[in-house]
C-alpha positions in Angstrom: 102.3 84.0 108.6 104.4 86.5 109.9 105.0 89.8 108.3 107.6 89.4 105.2 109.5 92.2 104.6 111.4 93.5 101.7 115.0 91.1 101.3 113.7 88.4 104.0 115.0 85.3 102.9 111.8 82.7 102.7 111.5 78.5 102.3 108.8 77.8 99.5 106.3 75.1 100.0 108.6 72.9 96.8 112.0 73.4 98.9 113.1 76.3 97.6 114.5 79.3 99.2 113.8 82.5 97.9 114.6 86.3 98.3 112.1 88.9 98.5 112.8 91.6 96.0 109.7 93.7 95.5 106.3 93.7 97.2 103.7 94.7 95.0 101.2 94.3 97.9 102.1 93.4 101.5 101.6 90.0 102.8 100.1 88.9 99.5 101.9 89.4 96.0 105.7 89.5 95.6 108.7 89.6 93.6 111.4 87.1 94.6 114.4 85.8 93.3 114.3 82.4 94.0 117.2 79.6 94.3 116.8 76.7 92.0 119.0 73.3 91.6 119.6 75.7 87.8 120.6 78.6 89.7 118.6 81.7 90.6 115.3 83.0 88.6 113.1 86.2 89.5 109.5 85.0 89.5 105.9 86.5 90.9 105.3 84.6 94.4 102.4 84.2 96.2 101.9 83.7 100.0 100.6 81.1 99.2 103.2 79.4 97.6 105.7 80.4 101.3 106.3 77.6 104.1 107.8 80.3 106.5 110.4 83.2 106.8 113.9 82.4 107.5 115.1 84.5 109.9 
């Protein structure tokens, strides 16, 4: 996966988009708020859990 940068907008593995709001270490661990059918919540995200970066 490409290098994901601080505000990239990213599609989750469940569907989801998300924002990347803090990096806590770089192409690993993240802070994202992330875009729910409920509306937006601020959760940890692992690169795991990212399909690909919307660019």
């Amino acid at each position: 996966m490409e290098n994901i940068k601080l505000y990239d907008r990213v599609l989750l593995k469940d569907g989801n988009r998300a924002s990347i709001v803090e990096i806590y270490e770089p192409d690993k661990y993240f802070i994202a708020d992330i875009d729910t059918k409920d509306g937006t919540v601020t959760e940890d995200l692992r690169v795991e859990q990212i399909e690909k970066v919307l660019r």
